[in-house]
N, C-alpha and C positions, 0 to 999 in steps of 0.2 A: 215146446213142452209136450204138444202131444204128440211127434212121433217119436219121445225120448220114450214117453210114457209106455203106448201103445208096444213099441219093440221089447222094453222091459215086463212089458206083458206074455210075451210072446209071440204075439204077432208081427208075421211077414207087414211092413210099410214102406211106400213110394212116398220119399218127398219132392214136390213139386214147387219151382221157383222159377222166375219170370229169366232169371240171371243164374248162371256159374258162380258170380260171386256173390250173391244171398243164399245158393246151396251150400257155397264153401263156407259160411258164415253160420248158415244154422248147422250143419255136421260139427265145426269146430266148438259151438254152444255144447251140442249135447255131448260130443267126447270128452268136456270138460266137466258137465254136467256127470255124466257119469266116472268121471275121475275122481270128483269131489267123493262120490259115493265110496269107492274104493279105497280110498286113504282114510275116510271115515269106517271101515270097515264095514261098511252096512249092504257092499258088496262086492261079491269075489270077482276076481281079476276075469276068470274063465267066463262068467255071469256076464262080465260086459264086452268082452270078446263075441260074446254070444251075440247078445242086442246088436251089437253096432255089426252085424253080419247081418242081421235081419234087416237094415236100412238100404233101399236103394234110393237112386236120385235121378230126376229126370229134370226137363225144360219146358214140356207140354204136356197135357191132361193123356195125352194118349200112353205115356208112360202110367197111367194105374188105370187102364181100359179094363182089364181085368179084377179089379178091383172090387170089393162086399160090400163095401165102406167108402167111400170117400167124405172128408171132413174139411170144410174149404174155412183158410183163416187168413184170407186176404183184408189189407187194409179196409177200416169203416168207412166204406164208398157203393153206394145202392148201384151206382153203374155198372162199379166195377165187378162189386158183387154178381148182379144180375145177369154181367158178360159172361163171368166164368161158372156160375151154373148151369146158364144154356149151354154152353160149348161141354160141360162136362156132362147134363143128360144126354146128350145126343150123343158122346162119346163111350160113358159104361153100359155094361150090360144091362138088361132089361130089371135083373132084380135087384140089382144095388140101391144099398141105402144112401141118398146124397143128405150130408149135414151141412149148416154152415156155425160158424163161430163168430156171433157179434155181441159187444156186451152195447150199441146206442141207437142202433136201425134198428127198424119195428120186419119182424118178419113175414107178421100178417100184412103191412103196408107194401113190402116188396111186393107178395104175391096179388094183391089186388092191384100195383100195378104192372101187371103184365108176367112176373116172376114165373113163368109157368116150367115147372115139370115133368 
């Protein structure tokens, strides 16, 4: 959802996955996702043509090295979580913004243990 979101935004997005087949899985959600929108009329064909141009896909964080933004919505797992923010500060630029997305880890708890930025 939010790189359906974000591209229908107009934002250029990297979505990143562990697997080929969880990128072919989330591409295939949001094509669908945005089909529904098109048969419902609530948007034009050209409109999503557009977004799903704006979607790249990669394997590793170094595919959105470049990246303002990065918004990690990996499984509710403090490790795993924890893994993949390290490897992605160390990987973007100096001003990017890193988010994460967890609706049941405490984010202040990651960071006091060890979560560092």
């Amino acid at each position: 959802g939010i790189v359906q979101v974000s591209a229908q935004a107009g934002l250029d997005v990297v979505m990143i996955d562990v697997a080929d087949e969880f990128v072919a899985r989330g591409m295939a959600g949001i094509e669908k996702g945005f089909g529904r929108m098109v048969d419902k009329g609530r948007m034009e064909a050209a409109d999503r043509d557009a977004a799903l141009a704006r979607i790249s896909t990669g394997l590793t964080v170094e595919a959105g090295a470049d990246a303002a933004l990065f918004i990690e919505a990996a499984p509710e797992s403090l490790d795993l979580k924890k893994d993949l923010l390290q490897r992605v500060s160390a990987t973007l630029r100096d001003d990017a913004i890193i988010a994460t997305n967890t609706s049941s880890l405490s984010v202040s708890a990651g960071m006091s243990k060890g979560l560092e930025m």
